[in-house]
VOLO-28682 format. One record per atom (N, C-alpha, C): residue in three letters; atom name; x, y, z. Coordinates in Angstrom, 2 decimals. Last residue first. Example, Ala and Ser with C-alpha at 12.3 -4.5 7.8 and 13.67 -1.06 7.14 Angstrom:
VOLO-28682
+------+------+---------+---------+---------+
! code ! site !       x !       y !       z !
+------+------+---------+---------+---------+
!  SER !    N !   12.85 !   -2.25 !    7.08 !
!  SER !   CA !   13.67 !   -1.06 !    7.14 !
!  SER !    C !   12.90 !    0.03 !    7.87 !
!  ALA !    N !   13.19 !   -5.69 !    7.80 !
!  ALA !   CA !   12.30 !   -4.50 !    7.80 !
!  ALA !    C !   13.20 !   -3.30 !    7.80 !
+------+------+---------+---------+---------+
***
This chain:
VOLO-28682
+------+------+---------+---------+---------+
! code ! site !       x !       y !       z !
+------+------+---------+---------+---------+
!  UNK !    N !   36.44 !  -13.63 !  -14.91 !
!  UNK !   CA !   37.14 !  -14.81 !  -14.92 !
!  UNK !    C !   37.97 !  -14.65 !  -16.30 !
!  UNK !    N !   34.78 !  -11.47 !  -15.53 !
!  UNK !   CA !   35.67 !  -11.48 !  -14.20 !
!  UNK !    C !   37.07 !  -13.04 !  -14.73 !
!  UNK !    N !   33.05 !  -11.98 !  -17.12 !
!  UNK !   CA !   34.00 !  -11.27 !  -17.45 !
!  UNK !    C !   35.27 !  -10.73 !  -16.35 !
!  UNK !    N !   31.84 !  -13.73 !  -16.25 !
!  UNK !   CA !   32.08 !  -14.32 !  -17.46 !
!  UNK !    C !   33.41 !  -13.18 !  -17.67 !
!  UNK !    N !   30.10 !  -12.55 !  -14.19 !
!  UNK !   CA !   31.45 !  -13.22 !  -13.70 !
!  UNK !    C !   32.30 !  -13.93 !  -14.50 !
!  UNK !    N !   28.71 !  -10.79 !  -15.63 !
!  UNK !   CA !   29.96 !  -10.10 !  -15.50 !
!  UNK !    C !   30.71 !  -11.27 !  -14.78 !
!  UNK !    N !   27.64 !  -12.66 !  -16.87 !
!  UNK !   CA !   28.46 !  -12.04 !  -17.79 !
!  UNK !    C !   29.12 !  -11.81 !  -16.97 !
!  UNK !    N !   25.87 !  -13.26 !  -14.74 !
!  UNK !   CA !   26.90 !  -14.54 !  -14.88 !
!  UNK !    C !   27.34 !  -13.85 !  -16.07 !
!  UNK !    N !   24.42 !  -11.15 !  -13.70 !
!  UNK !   CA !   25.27 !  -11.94 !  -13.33 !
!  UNK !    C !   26.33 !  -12.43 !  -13.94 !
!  UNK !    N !   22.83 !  -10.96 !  -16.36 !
!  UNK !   CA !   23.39 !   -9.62 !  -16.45 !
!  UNK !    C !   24.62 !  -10.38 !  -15.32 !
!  UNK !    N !   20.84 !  -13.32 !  -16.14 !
!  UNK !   CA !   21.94 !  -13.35 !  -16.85 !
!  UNK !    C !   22.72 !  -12.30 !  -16.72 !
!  UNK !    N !   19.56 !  -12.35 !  -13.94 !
!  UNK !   CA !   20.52 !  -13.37 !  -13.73 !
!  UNK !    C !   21.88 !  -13.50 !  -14.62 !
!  UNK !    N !   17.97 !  -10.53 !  -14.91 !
!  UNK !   CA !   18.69 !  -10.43 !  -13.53 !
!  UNK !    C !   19.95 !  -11.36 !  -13.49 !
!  UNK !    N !   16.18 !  -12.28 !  -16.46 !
!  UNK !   CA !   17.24 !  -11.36 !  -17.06 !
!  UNK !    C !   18.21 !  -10.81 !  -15.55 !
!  UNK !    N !   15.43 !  -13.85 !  -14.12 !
!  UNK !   CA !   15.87 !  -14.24 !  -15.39 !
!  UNK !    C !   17.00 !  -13.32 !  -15.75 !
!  UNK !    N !   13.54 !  -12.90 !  -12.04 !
!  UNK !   CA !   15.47 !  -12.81 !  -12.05 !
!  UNK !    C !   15.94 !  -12.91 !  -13.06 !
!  UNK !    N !   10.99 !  -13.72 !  -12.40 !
!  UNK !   CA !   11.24 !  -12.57 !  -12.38 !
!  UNK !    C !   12.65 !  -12.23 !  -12.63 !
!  UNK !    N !    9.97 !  -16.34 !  -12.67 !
!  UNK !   CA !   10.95 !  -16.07 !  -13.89 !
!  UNK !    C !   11.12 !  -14.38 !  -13.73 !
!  UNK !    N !    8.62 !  -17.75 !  -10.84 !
!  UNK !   CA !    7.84 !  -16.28 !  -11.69 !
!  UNK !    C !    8.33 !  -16.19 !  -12.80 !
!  UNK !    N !   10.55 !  -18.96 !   -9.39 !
!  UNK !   CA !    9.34 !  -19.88 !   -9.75 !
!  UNK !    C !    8.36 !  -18.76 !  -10.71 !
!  UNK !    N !   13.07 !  -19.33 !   -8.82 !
!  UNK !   CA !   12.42 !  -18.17 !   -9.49 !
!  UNK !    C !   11.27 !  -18.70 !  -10.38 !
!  UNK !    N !   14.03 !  -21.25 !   -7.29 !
!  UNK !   CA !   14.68 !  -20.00 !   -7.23 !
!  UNK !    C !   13.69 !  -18.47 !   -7.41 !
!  UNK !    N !   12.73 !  -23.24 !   -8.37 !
!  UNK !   CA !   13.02 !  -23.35 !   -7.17 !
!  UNK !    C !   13.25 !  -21.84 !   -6.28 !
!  UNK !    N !   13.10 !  -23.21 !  -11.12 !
!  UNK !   CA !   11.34 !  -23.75 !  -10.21 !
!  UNK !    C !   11.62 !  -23.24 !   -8.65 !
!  UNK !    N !   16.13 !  -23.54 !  -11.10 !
!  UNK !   CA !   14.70 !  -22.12 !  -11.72 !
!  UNK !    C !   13.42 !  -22.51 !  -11.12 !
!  UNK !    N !   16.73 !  -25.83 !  -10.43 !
!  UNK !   CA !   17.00 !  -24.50 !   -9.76 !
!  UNK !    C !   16.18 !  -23.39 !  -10.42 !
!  UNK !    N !   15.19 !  -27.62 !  -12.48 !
!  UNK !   CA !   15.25 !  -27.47 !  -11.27 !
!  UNK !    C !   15.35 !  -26.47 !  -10.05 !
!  UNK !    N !   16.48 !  -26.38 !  -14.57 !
!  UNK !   CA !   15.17 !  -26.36 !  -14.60 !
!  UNK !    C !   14.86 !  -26.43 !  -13.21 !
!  UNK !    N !   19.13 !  -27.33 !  -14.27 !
!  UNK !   CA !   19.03 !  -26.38 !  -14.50 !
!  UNK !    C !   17.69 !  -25.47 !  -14.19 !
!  UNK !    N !   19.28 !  -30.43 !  -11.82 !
!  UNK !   CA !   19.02 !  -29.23 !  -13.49 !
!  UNK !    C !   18.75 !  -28.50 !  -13.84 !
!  UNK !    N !   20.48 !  -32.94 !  -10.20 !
!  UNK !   CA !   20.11 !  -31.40 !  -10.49 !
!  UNK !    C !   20.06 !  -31.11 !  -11.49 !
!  UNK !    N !   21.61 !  -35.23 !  -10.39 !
!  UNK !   CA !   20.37 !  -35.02 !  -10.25 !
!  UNK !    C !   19.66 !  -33.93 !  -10.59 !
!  UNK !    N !   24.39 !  -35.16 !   -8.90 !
!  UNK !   CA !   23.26 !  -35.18 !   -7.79 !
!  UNK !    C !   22.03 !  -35.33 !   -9.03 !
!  UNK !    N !   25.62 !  -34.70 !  -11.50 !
!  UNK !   CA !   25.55 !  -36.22 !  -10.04 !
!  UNK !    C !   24.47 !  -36.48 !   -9.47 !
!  UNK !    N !   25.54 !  -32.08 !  -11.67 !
!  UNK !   CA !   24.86 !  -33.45 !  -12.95 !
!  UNK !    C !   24.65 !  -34.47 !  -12.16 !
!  UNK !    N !   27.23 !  -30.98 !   -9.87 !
!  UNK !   CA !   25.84 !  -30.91 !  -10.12 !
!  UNK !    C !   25.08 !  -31.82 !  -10.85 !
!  UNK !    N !   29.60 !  -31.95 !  -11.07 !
!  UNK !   CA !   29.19 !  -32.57 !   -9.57 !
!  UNK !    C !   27.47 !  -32.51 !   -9.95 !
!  UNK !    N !   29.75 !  -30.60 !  -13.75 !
!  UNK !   CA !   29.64 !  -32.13 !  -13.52 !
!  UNK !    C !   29.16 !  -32.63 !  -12.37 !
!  UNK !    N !   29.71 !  -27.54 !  -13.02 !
!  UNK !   CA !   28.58 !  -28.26 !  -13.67 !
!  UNK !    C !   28.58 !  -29.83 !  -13.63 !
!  UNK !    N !   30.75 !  -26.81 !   -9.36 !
!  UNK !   CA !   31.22 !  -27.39 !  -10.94 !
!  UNK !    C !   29.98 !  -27.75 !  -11.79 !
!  UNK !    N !   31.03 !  -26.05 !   -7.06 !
!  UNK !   CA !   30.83 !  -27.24 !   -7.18 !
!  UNK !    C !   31.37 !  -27.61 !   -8.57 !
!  UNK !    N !   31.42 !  -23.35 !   -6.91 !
!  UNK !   CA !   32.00 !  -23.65 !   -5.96 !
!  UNK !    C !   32.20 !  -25.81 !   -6.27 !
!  UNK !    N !   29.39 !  -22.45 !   -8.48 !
!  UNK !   CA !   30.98 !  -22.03 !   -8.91 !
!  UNK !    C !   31.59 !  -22.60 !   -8.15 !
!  UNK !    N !   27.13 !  -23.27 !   -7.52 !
!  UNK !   CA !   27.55 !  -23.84 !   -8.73 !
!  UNK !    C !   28.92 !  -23.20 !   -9.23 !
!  UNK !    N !   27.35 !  -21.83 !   -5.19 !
!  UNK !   CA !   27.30 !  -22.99 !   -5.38 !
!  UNK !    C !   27.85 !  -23.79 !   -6.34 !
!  UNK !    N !   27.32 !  -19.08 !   -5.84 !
!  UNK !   CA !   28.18 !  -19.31 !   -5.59 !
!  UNK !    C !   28.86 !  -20.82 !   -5.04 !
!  UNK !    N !   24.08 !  -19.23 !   -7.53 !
!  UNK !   CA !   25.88 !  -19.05 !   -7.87 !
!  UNK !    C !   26.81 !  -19.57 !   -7.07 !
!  UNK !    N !   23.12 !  -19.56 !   -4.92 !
!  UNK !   CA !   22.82 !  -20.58 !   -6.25 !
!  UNK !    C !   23.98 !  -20.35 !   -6.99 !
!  UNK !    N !   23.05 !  -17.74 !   -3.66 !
!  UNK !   CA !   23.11 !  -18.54 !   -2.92 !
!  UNK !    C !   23.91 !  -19.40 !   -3.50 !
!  UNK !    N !   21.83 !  -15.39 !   -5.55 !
!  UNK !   CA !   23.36 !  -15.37 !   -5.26 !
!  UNK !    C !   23.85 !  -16.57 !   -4.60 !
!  UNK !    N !   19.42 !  -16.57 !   -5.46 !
!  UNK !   CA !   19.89 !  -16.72 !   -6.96 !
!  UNK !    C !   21.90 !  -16.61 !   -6.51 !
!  UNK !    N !   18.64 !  -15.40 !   -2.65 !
!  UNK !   CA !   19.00 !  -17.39 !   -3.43 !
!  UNK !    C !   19.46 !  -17.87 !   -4.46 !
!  UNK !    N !   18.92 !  -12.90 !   -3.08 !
!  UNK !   CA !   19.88 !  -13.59 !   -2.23 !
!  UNK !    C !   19.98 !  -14.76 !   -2.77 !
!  UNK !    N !   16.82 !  -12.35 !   -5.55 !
!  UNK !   CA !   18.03 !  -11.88 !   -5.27 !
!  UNK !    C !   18.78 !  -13.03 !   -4.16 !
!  UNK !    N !   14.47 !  -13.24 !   -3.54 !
!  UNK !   CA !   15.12 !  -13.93 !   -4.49 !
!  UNK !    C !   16.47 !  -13.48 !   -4.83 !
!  UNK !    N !   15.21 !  -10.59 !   -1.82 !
!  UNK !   CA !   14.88 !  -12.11 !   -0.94 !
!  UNK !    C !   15.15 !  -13.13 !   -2.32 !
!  UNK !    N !   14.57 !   -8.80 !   -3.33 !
!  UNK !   CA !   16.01 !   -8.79 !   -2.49 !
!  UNK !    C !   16.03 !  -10.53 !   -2.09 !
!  UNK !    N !   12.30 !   -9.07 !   -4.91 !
!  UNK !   CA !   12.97 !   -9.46 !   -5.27 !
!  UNK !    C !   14.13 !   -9.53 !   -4.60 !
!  UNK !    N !   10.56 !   -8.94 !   -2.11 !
!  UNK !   CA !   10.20 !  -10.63 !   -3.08 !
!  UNK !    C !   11.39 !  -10.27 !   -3.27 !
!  UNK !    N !   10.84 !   -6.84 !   -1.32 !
!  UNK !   CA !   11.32 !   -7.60 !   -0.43 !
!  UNK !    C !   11.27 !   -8.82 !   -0.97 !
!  UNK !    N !   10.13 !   -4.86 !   -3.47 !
!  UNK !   CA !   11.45 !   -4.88 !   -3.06 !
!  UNK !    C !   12.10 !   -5.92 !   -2.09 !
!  UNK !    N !    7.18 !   -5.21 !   -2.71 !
!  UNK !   CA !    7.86 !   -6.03 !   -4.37 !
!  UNK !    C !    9.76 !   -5.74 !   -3.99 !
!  UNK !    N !    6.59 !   -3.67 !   -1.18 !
!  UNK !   CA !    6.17 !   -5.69 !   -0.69 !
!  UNK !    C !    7.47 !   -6.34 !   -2.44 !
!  UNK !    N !    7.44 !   -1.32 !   -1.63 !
!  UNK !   CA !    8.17 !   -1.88 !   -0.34 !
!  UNK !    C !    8.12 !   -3.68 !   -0.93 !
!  UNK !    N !    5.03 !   -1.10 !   -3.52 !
!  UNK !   CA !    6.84 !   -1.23 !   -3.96 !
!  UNK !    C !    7.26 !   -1.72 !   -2.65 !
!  UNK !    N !    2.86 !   -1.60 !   -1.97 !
!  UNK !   CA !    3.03 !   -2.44 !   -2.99 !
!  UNK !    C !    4.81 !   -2.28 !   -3.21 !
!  UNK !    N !    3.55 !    1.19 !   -0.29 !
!  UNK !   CA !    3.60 !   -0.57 !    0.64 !
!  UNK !    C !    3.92 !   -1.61 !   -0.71 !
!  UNK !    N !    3.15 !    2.98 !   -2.20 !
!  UNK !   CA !    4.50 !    3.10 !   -1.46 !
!  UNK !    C !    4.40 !    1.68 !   -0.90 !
!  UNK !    N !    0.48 !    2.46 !   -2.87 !
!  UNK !   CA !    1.93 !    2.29 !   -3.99 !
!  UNK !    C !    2.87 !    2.13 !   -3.25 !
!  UNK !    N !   -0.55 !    3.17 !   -0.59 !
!  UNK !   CA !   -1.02 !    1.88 !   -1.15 !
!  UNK !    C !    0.04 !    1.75 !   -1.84 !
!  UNK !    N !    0.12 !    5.98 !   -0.54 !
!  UNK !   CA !    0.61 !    5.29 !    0.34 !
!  UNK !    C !    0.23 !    3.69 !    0.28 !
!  UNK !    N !   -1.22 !    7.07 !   -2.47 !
!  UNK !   CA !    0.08 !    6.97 !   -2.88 !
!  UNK !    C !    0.84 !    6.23 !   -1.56 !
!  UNK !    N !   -3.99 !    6.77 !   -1.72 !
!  UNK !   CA !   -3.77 !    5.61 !   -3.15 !
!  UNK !    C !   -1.79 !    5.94 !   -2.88 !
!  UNK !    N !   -3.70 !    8.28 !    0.10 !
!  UNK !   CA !   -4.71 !    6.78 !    0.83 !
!  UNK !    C !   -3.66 !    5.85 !   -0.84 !
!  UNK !    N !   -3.45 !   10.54 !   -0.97 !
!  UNK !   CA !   -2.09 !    9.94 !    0.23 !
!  UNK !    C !   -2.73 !    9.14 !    0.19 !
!  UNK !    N !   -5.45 !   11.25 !   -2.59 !
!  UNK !   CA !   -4.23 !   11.01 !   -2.75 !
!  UNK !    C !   -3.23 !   10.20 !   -2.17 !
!  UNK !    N !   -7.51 !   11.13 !   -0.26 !
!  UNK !   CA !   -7.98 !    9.88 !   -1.48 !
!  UNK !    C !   -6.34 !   10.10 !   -1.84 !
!  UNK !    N !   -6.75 !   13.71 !    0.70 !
!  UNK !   CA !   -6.93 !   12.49 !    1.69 !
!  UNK !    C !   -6.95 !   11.16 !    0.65 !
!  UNK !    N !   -7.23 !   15.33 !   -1.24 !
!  UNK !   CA !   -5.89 !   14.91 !   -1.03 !
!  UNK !    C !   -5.87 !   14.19 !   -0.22 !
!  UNK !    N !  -10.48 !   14.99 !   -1.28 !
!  UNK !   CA !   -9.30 !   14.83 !   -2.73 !
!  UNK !    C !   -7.86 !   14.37 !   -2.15 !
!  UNK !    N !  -10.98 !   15.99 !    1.36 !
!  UNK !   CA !  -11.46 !   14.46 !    1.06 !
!  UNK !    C !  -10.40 !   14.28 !   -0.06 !
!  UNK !    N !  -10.09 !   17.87 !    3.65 !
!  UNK !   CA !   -9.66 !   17.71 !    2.41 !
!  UNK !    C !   -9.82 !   16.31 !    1.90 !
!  UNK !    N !  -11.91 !   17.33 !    5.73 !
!  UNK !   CA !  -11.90 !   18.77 !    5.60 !
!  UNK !    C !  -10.84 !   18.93 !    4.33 !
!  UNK !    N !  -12.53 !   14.44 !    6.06 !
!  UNK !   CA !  -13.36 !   15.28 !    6.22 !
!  UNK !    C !  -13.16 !   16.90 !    5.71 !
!  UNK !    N !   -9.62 !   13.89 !    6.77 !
!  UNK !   CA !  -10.30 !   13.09 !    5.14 !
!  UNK !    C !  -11.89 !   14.28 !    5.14 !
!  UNK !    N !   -8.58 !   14.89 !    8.84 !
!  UNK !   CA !   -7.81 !   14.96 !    7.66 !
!  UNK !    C !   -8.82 !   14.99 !    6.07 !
!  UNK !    N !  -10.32 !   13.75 !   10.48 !
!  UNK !   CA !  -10.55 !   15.02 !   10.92 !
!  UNK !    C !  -10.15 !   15.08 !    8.97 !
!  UNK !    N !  -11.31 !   10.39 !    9.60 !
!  UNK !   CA !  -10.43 !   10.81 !   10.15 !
!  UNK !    C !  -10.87 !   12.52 !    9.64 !
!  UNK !    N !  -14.61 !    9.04 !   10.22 !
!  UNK !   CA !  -13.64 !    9.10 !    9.31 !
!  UNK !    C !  -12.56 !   10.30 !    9.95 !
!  UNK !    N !  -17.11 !    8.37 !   11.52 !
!  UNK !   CA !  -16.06 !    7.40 !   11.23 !
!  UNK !    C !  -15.19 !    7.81 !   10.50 !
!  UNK !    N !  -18.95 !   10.39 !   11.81 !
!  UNK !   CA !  -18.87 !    9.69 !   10.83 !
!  UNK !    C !  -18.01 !    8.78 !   10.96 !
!  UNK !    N !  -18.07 !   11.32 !   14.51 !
!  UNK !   CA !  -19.84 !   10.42 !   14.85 !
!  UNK !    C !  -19.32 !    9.97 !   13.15 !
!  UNK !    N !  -15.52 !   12.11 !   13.68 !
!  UNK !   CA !  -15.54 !   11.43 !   14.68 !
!  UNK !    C !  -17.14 !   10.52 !   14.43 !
!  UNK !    N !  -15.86 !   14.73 !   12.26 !
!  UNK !   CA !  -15.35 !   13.21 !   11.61 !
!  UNK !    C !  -15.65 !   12.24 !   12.57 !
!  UNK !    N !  -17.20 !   15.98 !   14.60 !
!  UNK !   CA !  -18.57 !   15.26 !   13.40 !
!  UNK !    C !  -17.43 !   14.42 !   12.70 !
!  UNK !    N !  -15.43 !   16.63 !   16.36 !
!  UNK !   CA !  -16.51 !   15.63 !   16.83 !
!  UNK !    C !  -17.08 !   15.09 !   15.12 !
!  UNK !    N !  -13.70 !   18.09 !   13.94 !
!  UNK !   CA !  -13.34 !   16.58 !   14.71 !
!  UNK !    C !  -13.98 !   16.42 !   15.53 !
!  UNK !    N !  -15.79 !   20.34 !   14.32 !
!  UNK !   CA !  -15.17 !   19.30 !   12.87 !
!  UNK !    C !  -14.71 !   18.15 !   13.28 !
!  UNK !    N !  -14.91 !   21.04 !   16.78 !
!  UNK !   CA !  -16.70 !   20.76 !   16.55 !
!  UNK !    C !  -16.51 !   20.16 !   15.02 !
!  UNK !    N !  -12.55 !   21.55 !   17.18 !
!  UNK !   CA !  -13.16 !   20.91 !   18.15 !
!  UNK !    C !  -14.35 !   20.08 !   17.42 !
!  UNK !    N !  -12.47 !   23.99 !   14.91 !
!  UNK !   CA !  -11.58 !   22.77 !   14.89 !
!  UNK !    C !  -12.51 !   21.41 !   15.58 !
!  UNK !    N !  -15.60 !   25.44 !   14.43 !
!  UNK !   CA !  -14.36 !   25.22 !   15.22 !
!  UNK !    C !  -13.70 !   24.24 !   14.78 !
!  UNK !    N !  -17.61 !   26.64 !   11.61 !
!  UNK !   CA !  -17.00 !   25.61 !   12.32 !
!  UNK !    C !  -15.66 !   25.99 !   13.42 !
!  UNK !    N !  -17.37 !   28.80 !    9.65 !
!  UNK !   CA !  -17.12 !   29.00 !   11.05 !
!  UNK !    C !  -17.40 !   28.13 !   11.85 !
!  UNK !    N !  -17.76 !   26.85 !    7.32 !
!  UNK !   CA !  -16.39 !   27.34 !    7.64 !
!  UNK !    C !  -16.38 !   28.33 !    9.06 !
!  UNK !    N !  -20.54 !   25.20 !    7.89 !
!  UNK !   CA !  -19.47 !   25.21 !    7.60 !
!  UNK !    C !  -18.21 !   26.20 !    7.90 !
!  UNK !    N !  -22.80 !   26.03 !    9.16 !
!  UNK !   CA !  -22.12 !   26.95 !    9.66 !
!  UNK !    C !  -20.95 !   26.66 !    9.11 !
!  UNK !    N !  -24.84 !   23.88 !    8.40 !
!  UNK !   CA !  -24.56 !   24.84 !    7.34 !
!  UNK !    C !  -23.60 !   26.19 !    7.84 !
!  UNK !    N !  -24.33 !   22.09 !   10.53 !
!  UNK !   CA !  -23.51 !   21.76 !    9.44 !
!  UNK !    C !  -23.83 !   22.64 !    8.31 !
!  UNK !    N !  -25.51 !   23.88 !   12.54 !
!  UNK !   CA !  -24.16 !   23.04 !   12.25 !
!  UNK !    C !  -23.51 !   23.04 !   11.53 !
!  UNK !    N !  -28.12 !   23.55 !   11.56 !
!  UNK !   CA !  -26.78 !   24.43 !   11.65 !
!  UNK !    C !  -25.84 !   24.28 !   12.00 !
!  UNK !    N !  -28.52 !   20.20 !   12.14 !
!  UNK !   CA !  -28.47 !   21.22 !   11.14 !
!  UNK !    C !  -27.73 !   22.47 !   10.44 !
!  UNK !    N !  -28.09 !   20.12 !   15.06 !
!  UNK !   CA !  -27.46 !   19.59 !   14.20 !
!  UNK !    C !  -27.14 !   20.03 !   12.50 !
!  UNK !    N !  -30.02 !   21.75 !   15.08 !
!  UNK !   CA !  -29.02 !   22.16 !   16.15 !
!  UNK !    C !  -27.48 !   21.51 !   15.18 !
!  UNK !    N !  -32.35 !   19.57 !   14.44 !
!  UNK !   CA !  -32.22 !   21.33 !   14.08 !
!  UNK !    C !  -30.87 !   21.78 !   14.30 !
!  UNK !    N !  -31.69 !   17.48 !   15.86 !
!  UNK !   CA !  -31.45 !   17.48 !   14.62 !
!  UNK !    C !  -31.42 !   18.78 !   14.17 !
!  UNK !    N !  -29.92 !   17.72 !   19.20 !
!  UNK !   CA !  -31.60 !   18.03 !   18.47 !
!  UNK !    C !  -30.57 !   17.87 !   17.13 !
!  UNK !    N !  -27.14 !   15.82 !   19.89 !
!  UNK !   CA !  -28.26 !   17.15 !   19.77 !
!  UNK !    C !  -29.25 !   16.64 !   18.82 !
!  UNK !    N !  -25.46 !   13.54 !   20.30 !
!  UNK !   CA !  -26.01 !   14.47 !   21.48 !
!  UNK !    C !  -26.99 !   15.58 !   21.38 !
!  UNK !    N !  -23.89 !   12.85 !   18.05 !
!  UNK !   CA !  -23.30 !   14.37 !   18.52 !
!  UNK !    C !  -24.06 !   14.48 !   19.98 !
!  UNK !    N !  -25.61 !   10.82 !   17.13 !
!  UNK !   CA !  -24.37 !   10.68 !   17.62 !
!  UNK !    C !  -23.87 !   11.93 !   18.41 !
!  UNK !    N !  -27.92 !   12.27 !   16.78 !
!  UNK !   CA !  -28.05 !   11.23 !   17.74 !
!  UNK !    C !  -26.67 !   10.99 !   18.63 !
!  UNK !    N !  -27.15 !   14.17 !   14.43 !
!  UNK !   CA !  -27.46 !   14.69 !   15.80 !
!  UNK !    C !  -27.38 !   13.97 !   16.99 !
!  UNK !    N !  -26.74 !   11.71 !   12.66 !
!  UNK !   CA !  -25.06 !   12.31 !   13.14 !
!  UNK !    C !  -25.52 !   13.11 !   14.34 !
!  UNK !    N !  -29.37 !   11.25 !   11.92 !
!  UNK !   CA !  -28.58 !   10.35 !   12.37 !
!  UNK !    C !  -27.39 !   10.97 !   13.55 !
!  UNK !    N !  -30.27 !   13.60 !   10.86 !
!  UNK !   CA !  -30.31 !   12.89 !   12.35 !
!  UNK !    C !  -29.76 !   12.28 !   13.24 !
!  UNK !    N !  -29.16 !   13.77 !    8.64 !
!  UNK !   CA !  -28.87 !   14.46 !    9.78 !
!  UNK !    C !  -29.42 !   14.11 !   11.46 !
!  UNK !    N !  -28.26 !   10.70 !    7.77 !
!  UNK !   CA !  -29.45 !   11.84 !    7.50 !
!  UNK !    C !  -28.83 !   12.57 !    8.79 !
!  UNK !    N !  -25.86 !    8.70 !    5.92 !
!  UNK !   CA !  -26.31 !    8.74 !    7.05 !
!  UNK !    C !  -27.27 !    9.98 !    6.58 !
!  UNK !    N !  -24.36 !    7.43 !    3.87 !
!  UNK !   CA !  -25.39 !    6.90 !    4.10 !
!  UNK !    C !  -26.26 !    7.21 !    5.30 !
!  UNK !    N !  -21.67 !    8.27 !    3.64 !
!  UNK !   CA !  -21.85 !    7.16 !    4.88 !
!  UNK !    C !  -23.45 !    6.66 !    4.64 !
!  UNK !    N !  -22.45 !   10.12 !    1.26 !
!  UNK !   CA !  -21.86 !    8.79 !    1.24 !
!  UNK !    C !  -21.36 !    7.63 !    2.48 !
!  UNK !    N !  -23.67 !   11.88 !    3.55 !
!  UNK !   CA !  -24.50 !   11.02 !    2.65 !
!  UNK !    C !  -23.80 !    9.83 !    1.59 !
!  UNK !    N !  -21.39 !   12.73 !    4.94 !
!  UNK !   CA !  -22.86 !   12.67 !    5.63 !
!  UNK !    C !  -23.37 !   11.61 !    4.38 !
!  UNK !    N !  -19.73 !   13.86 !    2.79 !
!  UNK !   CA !  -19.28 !   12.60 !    3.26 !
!  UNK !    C !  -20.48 !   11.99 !    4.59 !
!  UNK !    N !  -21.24 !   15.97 !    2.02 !
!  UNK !   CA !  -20.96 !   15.32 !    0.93 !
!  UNK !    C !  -20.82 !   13.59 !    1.75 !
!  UNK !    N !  -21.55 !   17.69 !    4.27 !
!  UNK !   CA !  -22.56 !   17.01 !    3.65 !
!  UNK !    C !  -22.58 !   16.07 !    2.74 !
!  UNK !    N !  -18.78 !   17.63 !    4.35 !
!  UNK !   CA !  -19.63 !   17.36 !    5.28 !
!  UNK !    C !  -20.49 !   16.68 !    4.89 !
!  UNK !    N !  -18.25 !   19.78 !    1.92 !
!  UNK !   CA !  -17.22 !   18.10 !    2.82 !
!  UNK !    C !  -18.29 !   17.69 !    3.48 !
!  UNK !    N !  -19.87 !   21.67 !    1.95 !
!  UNK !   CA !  -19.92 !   20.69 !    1.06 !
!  UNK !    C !  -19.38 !   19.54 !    1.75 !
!  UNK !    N !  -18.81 !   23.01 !    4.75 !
!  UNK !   CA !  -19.74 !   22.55 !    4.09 !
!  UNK !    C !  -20.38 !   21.82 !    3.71 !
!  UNK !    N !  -16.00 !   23.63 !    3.85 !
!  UNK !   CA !  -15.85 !   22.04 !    5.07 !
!  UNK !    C !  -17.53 !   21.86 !    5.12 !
!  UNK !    N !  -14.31 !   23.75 !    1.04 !
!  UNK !   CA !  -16.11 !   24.58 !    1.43 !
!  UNK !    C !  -16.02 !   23.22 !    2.62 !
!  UNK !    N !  -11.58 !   25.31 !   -0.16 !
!  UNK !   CA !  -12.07 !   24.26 !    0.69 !
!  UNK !    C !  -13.40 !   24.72 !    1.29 !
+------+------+---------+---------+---------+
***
């Protein structure tokens, strides 16, 4: 880990000049300078002021690679969470939907209107359950 390189690296993908970050810090640009070629005898303190005048967390400044890791594997971790709550949540209406149509009969259903097609637009407007579904109604094929 060169906190160095980090620096300078993430100094100029903000788009900023050493000045800039001196303005923020309170110091002469010279001052500022060494500084930032004192990399690794940096203090803690004096690394988290400069993430700080950059905008970016202490973490992402002094390991940018594994900071970009956790940023993309904690994006995956929310996407699966958001996709576990579509399908539990369909899941339930598809179970809703069974225990309806076991409870009613295919003829009542015909009464009303209803069709098959119907409850699929309704249920599983993606067609994500599909096979979900059928793996269902075997085993209550094989219950009965």
């Amino acid at each position: 880990m060169d906190v160095t390189k980090n620096i300078k690296a993430m100094r100029e993908k903000k788009g900023l000049r050493q000045a800039d970050l001196a303005e923020k810090l309170g110091m002469e640009r010279s001052n500022y300078s060494r500084l930032e070629k004192r990399g690794n005898d940096l203090s803690i303190r004096q690394i988290e002021e400069i993430a700080n005048a950059m905008g970016v967390s202490f973490f992402e400044l002094l390991l940018p690679l594994e900071h970009k890791a956790f940023s993309k594997g904690a994006l995956v971790i929310n996407e699966l969470q958001n996709r576990n709550i579509y399908l539990m949540t369909n899941q339930r209406k598809l179970e809703a939907f069974m225990t309806l149509f076991m409870e009613m009969g295919e003829g009542l259903i015909s009464q009303f209107g209803l069709t098959k097609e119907v409850f699929k637009k309704q249920l599983d407007p993606e067609g994500k359950l599909e096979e979900w579904a059928k793996e269902k109604v075997e085993s209550f094929k094989e219950q009965l």
